[in-house]
Structure formats: C-alpha cells, structure tokens
N, C-alpha and C positions, 0 to 999 in steps of 0.2 A: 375675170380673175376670181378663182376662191377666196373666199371671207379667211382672215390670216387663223381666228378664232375655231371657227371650225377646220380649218386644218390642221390646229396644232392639238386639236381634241381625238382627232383622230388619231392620229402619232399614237397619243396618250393610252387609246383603246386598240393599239396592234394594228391598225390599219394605214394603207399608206394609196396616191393617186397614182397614176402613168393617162397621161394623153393621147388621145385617139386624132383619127381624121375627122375632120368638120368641128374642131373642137368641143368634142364631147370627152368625158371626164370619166375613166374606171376605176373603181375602188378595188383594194385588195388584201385579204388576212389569208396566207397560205396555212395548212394544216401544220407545215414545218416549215420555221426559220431560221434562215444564214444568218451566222453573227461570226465576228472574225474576235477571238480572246484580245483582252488589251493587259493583262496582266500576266499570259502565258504569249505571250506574242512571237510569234514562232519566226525569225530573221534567217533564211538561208543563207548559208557560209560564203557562197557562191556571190551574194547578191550585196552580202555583206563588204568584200572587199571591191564589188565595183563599186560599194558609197564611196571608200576610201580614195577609187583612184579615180573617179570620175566627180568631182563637187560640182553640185547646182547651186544655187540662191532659190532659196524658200521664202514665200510670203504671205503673210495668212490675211486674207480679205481687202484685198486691195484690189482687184478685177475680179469679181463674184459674176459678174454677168458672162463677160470674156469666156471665163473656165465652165458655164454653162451651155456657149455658143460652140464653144472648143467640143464640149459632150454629146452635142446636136449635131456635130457634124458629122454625120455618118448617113448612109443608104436610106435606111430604117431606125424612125428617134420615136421614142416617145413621150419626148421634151418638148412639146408643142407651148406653142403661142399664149396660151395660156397656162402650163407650167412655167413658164421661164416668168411671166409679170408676177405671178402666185407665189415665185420663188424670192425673186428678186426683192417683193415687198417682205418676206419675211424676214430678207438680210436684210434690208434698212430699218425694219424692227429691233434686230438685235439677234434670230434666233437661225439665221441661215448663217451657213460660211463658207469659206473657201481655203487649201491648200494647195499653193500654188507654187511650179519649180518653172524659173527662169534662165536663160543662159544670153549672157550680154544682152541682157535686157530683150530680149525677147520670150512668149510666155508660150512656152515648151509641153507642158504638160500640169495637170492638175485634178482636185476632187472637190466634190460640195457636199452637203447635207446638211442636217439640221438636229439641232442642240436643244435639250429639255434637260435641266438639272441635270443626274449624269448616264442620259443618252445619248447617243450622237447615232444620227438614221443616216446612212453615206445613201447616195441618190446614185451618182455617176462619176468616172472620173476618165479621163482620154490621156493620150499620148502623142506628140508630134516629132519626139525624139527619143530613139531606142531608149527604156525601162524607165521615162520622166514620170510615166502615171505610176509605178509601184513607189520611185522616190518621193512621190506626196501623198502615196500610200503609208510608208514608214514614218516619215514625220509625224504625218497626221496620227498615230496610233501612239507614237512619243509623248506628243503632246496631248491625248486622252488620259494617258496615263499619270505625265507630269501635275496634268490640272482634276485627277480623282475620278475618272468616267469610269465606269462598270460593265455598262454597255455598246456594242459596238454591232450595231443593226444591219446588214449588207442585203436584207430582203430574201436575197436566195445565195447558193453557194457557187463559184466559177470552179473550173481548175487556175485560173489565175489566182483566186483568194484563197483554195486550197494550199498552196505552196506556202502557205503564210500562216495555216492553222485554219483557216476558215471553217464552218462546218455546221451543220443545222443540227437544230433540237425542235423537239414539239411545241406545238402552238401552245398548248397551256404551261409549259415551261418558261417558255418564252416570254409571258403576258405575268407571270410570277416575278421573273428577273423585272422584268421591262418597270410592273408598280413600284419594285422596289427601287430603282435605278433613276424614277423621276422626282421621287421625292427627294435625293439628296442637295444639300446646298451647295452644288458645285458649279462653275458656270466655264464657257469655251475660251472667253475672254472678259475685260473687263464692262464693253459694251452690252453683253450679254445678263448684266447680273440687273441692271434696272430693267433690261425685257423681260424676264421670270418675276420680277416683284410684280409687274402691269399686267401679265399675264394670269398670277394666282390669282 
C-alpha cells in the first residue's frame, strides 16, 4: 500500500499513480492536463432532460470500495490491488470519496477521487446502467461547486468528458491553478475538514 502522506504530496506536486502488473506503481505529470470547468460546467440539453425524466438516488461515500471494484471491472484496470488498499485508506482518512447513483437499491453507476482543499482529482468512474456514470458525473460537479472547489482534475481529456466542457491546459498552468486551489479552506464534506487540519 502507498504511504497515504506521500500520496497526497504528490497530488499536491501535479503528479498522480495508476497500477501496473506484478504490482508495481507508475508515477505521472503529463505536459498537458484535463480538467472538467466546475464553474462553467457545460450540461447538455439533451442529457439535461434525461436528469429530469429518468431520477436516480445519489449517495455520496457510503460504498467507496464497491464504486472502485465497479471501476476495476473492466478487461484492462489499472486499479490494482494495491491502488484500491491506497485508496480505500485515504477514504477512511477522510480525503477519498465517492459519488454514487442507485436504482432500487442497487449501485448502478458511480465516481471516486480525491479532495485536497479545493481540488478534487476524479480517478475513475463506470457505469452499469445507460448514462448512471455521467449522472454521478453531474452531481459530483454540483456539489464541487456548491461546497467552493476550483479545481476539477480528470488527468487527461475523454470525448465522454468533452461533452461536458472538459479540456486540457499546460502543465504549468495547471500546477499555477492546482497551488492555488489547495490552499483554500474548503473541504468535500464534513469528514473531510479534520483530514486537511492532520494533513497540514
């Protein structure tokens, strides 16, 4: 498992991990980074009235590991064995989390990342029912917003994150936003705000 310390330092210096075979660990600072606006937050009109006519239930941190195993499930993960314990201990920290959309109590679709003052670094998120992963896509960018976030980190850009504004800027742009985005007193929930005091 990563030390929770030095992974959250990393975060802090632009860098971020993904999991190999034999678990071993790859570090990564690309030249340019995807970030999705959380203050221009681009909602297709389209996708707009399926919120309306299709509701989920939304829950934020309540199966954190599920919605990681949910991200894992696929061909080719690079959520390994030792990402998901690295992870999982940073949410019981306080500094990972989870957006997560349910139907009749079953857990459908969702996203994780992780929160430093007002960054939030999205890792992964899946889907088990048509557009459940963009519906804890939107939340999740609501509630950035509602609780003061600036930054909204996607690592690189998709055409799925496109449709939503997504879009990269230069690395030293990025690492300019990023200092000034951790230093604010803003936190993802209330659990969160005594992990950033233990953390500075």
């Amino acid at each position: 498992m990563l030390d929770p310390v030095q992974l959250l330092s990393a975060y802090c210096d632009g860098a971020f991990p993904m999991g190999e075979e034999g678990g071993c660990i790859s570090w990564f600072r690309p030249p340019y980074r995807g970030i999705l606006p959380i203050q221009e937050f681009h909602l297709p009109a389209r996708f707009e009235r399926y919120l309306r006519e299709h509701p989920f239930e939304v829950r934020w941190n309540t199966a954190f590991g599920d919605v990681m195993r949910g991200c894992a499930d696929r061909e080719q993960t690079w959520i390994t064995d030792v990402i998901l314990d690295s992870y999982q201990e940073l949410h019981r920290l306080g500094f990972a989390h989870s957006a997560e959309v349910w139907r009749e109590g079953r857990l459908v679709g969702g996203v994780y990342g992780v929160a430093i003052g007002g960054a939030f670094f999205g890792e992964s998120m899946f889907s088990r029912e048509t557009q459940a992963s963009k519906v804890a896509l939107t939340h999740l960018q609501w509630r950035l917003k509602e609780r003061g976030f600036i930054v909204h980190d996607t690592q690189w850009t998709t055409p799925h994150l496109a449709m939503f504004g997504g879009h990269e800027i230069p690395s030293i742009q990025y690492l300019e936003l990023l200092h000034r985005a951790i230093r604010l007193p803003v936190t993802f929930d209330d659990r969160q705000r005594g992990a950033q005091m233990m953390f500075r």
